[in-house]
Every structure is written in structure tokens, then in C-alpha cells.
C-alpha positions, 0 to 999 in steps of 0.5 A: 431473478439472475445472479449478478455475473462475478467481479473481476479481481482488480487487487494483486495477491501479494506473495508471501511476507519477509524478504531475502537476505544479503550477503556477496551478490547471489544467483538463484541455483534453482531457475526452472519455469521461472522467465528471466524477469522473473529470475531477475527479480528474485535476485535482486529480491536477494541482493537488496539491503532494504530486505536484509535490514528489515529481515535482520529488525524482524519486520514484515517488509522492506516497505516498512523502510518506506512508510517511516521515512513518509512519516518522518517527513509528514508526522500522521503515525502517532497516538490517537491517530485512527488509520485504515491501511489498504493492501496491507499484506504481509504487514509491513506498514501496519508494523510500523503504525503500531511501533509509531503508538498507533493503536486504531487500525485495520486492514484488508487485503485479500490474502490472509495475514498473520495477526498483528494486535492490536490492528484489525485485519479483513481478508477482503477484496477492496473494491467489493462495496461492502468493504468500506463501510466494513473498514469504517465499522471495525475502526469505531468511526472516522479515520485521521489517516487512510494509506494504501500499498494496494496494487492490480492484477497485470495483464501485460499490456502496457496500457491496459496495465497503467489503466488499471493501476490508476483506477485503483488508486482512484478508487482509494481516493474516493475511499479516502475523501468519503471517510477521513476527518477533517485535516486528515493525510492520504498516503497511496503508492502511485506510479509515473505516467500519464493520469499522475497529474490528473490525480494529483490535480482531484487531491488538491481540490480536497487537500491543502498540500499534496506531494509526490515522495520517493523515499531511499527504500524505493528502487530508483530503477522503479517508476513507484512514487507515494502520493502524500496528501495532507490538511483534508478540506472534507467533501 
């Protein structure tokens, strides 16, 4: 018998946990082996008031702006509630679950991330298929709510990229028509661009409202859209 050849990674490492602070528009002094893409994103990194606030309230990320201002809207943070959060590094989303009075939850990413009780938090690739029924059995039964922050590995073709984003998100869908409870919300960071219409077309035939959301917090130079499906018919 042979063993089977390695998965390939398709969930991105995320980089670290708070953001940049503000102040008068800064340059970065130190630029060496940096691209300017990248040079150009530290510093918008750094300028942003979305990462000074959430720096200055002590939260794990700007994200945590996007998912209050989700939920504010749809109301699925709260008491009770079970919730699986995908891609959860540096914490951000799950910050705010907690703060909302959410006390069942887990997580997983592939990077280590700083305890965040009372969630449960697995250092795990997603796509393995072990994962889910791992998330399913820490949480103690069904979720009322699945998000997911999750985002692939680029190779710089576009394409290929876009692809790759897309089955990523499917694969979060299936995870979520597999596992959520009836009447449950579905929370996932999509992008615009071709398959955008195909998946929402697969979440309405399971959800009875799905829509496309782009909260303040989210650049409007950024093509990124959170996908909110609520009211799961089931399988």
C-alpha cells in the first residue's frame, strides 16, 4: 500500500493579529524586499481608521467592524446561538460572538490563535475531511450559525485565483447545508466576479433570503462582499 501523495493547502495563512494604527498619512521607512503592492498595502494597513479603532477598543481586527455591522442587520450573534467560525485568525469575528453573548463556539484555521474562552479553537486545515465532524464534535451538536472569513492561497493568475476563492466557498456551503439547524444563517466572505451568481443561485435553493452585503468596514476600492443566507429550509 502507498501513501496517498499530500494535500494541497487551499486556505491562505493569515499574518498576524491587531492592525496598524493612525495618525497624519504615514510612509513606511523600512520598504527593503518589499514589491510596491506590498508597500502600498502596509500603508494603507496604517493610515486606515477601521484598524486604529479596533486597535484603540482592543479587538483582534478591523473585521470585527464587519461582522457587528452583518449582524446588526440580521441579528444570529446572540444567547444560545451555536456557531462555527471558519478561518477565524487572528479572532476578530469570534471577539464579537462572544461580546454578543454567544457562549458555543469554535473555530479553526491553520495558524495558532490566542485563546479566546469560552470558544474552542482548532489549528486545522479545513478542507481535510476530518475537520467538520471534529468542529461538530467540539460545538456538542448542530450549529444555528456557520461564518466563514476563510480565503486561498494566490498564485497570481487571475483566473486560476478566482477559481480557487470560489471552491473555497463552495466547499463552506456544503459544510453549512451538511451541518446547520434548521432556520440557521450562513455568513461567508465572497468576492465580485463570475460564479458570484451561481452560488447565490445554490444558497436560495436551501435559504429562504440571501444577500449580497458590504458593510462601511470593508474598502470600497475592494471587490469583497459577504454572502448572508438566512431562514436554512435543510437538505
Amino acid at each position: 500500500m502507498t501513501d496517498d501523495p499530500p494535500r494541497k493547502r487551499m486556505v491562505k495563512l493569515p499574518t498576524g493579529g491587531q492592525e496598524g494604527g493612525r495618525g497624519k498619512p504615514a510612509r513606511l521607512k523600512t520598504a527593503k524586499q518589499r514589491t510596491p503592492s506590498q508597500q502600498a498595502w502596509l500603508e494603507r494597513q496604517v493610515n486606515d481608521p477601521f484598524s486604529a479603532k479596533a486597535r484603540a477598543l482592543g479587538y483582534r481586527s478591523r473585521a470585527a467592524f464587519k461582522i457587528t455591522e452583518i449582524d446588526d442587520r440580521f441579528h444570529f450573534l446572540k444567547p444560545g446561538a451555536r456557531v462555527v467560525d471558519l478561518g477565524l485568525a487572528p479572532g476578530g469575528w469570534t471577539q464579537m460572538a462572544i461580546m454578543r453573548g454567544v457562549t458555543s463556539i469554535v473555530g479553526v484555521d491553520l495558524l495558532p490563535v490566542d485563546p479566546l474562552p469560552p470558544a474552542q479553537i482548532l489549528q486545522m486545515d479545513f478542507t481535510d475531511p476530518a475537520c467538520g465532524p471534529k468542529l461538530i464534535e467540539l460545538l456538542g451538536g448542530a450549529p444555528d450559525v456557520v461564518l466563514s472569513d476563510m480565503a486561498p492561497n494566490t498564485v497570481g493568475h487571475r483566473e486560476t485565483d478566482h477559481l480557487r476563492i470560489v471552491g473555497l466557498i463552495e466547499a463552506a456551503i456544503d459544510f453549512a447545508i451538511q451541518v446547520l439547524k434548521p432556520g440557521g444563517t450562513f455568513v461567508a466572505k465572497s468576492f465580485q466576479g463570475g460564479g458570484s451568481d451561481q452560488l447565490i443561485a445554490g444558497l436560495k435553493r436551501h435559504f429562504t433570503e440571501v444577500k449580497n452585503v458590504k458593510p462601511k468596514a470593508s474598502r470600497q476600492d475592494s471587490s469583497e462582499v459577504f454572502l448572508v443566507a438566512t431562514g436554512f429550509r435543510g437538505r
